[in-house]
BAVEXTI-69124 format. One record per residue: residue number from 1; residue in three letters; x, y, z of N, C-alpha, C in turn. Coordinates in pm, whole numbers. Layout:
<pt NUM 'ala' <X Y Z> <X Y Z> <X Y Z>>
...
This chain:
<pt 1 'unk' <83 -119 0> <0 0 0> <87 125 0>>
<pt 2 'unk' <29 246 -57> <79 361 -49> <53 410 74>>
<pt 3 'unk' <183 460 171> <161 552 284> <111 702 241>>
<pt 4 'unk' <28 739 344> <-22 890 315> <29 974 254>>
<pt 5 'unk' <164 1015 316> <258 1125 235> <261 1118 81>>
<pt 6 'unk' <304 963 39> <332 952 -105> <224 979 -169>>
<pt 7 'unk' <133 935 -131> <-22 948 -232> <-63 1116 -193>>
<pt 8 'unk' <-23 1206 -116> <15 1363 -116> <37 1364 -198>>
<pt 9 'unk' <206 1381 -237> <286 1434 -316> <229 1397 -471>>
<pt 10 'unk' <156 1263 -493> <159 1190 -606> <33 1309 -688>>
<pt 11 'unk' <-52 1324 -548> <-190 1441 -589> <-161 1538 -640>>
<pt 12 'unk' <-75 1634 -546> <30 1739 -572> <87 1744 -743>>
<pt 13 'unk' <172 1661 -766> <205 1647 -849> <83 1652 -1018>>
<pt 14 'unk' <-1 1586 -936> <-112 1560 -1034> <-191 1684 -1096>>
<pt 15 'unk' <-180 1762 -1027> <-241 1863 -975> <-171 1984 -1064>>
<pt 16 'unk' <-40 1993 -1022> <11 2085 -1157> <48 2054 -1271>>
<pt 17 'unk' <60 1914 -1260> <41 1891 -1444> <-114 1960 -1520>>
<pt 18 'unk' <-227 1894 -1435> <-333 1990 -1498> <-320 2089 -1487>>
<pt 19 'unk' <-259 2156 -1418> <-295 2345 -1435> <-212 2393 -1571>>
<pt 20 'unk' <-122 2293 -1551> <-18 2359 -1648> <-65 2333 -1788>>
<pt 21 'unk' <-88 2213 -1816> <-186 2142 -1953> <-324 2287 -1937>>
<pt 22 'unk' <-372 2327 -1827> <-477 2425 -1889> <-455 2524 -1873>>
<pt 23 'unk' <-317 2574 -1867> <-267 2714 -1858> <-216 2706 -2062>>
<pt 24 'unk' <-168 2587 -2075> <-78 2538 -2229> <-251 2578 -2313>>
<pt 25 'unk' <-361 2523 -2283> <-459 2503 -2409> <-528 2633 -2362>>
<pt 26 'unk' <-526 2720 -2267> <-555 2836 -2294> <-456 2958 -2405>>
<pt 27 'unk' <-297 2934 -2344> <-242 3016 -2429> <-250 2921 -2623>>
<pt 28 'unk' <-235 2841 -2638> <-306 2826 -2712> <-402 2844 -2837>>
<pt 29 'unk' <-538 2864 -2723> <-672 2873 -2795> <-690 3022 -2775>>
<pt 30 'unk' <-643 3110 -2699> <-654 3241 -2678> <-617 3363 -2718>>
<pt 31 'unk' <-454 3364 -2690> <-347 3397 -2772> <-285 3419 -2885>>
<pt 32 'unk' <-320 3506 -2901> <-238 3489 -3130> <-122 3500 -3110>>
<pt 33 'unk' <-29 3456 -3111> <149 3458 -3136> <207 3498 -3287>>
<pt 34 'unk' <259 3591 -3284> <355 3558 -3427> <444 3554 -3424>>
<pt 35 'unk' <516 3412 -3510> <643 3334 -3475> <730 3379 -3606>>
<pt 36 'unk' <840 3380 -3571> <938 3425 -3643> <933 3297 -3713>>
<pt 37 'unk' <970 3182 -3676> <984 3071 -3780> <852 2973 -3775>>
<pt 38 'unk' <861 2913 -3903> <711 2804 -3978> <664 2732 -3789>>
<pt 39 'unk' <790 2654 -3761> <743 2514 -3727> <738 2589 -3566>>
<pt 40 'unk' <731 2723 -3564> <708 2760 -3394> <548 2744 -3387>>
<pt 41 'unk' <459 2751 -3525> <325 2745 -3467> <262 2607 -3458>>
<pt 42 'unk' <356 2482 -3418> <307 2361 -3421> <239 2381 -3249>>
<pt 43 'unk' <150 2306 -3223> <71 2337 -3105> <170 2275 -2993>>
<pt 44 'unk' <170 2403 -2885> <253 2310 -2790> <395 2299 -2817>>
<pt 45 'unk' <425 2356 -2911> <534 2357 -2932> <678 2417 -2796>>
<pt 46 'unk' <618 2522 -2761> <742 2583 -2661> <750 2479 -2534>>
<pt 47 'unk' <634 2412 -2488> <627 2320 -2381> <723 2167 -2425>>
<pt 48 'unk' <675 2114 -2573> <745 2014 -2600> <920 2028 -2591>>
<pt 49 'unk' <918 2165 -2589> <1073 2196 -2630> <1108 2212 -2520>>
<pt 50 'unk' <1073 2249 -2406> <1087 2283 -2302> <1132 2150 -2193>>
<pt 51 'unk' <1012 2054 -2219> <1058 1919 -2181> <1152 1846 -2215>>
<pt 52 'unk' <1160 1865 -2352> <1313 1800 -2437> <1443 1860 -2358>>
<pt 53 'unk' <1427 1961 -2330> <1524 2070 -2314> <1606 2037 -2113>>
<pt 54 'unk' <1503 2045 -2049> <1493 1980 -1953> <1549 1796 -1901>>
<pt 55 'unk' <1479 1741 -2001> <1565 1642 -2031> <1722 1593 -2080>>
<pt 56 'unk' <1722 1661 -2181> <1861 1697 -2216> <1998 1707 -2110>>
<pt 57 'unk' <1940 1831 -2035> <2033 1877 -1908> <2019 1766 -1825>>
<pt 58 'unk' <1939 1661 -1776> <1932 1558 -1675> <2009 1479 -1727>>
<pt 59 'unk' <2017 1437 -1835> <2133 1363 -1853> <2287 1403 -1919>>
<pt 60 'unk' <2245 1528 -1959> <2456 1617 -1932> <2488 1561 -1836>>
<pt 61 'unk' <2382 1583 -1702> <2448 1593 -1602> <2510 1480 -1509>>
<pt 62 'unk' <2396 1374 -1575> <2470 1230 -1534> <2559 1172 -1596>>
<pt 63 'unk' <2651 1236 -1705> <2709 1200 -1814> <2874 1251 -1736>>
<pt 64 'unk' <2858 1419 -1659> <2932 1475 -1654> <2965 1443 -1518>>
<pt 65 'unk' <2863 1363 -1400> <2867 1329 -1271> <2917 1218 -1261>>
<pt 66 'unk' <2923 1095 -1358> <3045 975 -1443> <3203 1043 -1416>>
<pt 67 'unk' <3211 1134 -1490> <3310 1199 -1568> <3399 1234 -1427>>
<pt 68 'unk' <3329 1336 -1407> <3394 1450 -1228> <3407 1357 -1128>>
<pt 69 'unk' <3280 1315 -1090> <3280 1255 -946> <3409 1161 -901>>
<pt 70 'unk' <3413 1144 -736> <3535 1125 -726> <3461 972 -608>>
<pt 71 'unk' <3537 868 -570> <3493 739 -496> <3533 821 -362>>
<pt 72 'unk' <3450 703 -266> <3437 775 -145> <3574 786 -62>>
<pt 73 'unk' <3630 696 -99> <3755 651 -53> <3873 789 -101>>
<pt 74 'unk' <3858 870 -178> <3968 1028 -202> <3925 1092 -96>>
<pt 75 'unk' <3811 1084 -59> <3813 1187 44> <3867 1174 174>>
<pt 76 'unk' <3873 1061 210> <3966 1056 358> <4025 1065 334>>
<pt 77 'unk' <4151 1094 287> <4284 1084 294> <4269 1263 333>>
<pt 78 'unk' <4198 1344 283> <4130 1479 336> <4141 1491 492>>
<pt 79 'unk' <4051 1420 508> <3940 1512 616> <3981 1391 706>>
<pt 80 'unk' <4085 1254 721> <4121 1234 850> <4223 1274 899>>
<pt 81 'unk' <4272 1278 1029> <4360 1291 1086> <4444 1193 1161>>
């Protein structure tokens, strides 16, 4: 079973995806935009890009946290005495 908290957060969560999906189909259906380029007036477009975009950086960053990061074992030689 789900403990209380999680099924919170899970609501929570739930919760601003819809606002945001009806904040997206208001600007939208409401809004006239004029886009400098063709494929900016595909619907949804700045959100899809936005998620891509978002995504992208989550995994730079696990790419670059491979790369940098150091085993636990460099650091004592630090910080004992």
């Amino acid at each position: 079973m789900l403990n209380k908290q999680f099924r919170r957060e899970i609501l929570i969560a739930l919760l601003i995806v819809v606002l945001m999906f009806i904040l997206s189909l208001y600007d939208y259906l409401v809004h006239e935009h004029h886009h400098a380029f063709s494929f900016e007036n595909i619907p949804f477009f700045t959100g899809l890009l936005g998620i891509i975009g978002a995504l992208f950086i989550t995994v730079v960053v696990k790419i670059l946290e491979k790369i940098v990061s150091r085993g636990e074992d460099s650091y004592e030689r630090y910080y004992t005495s």
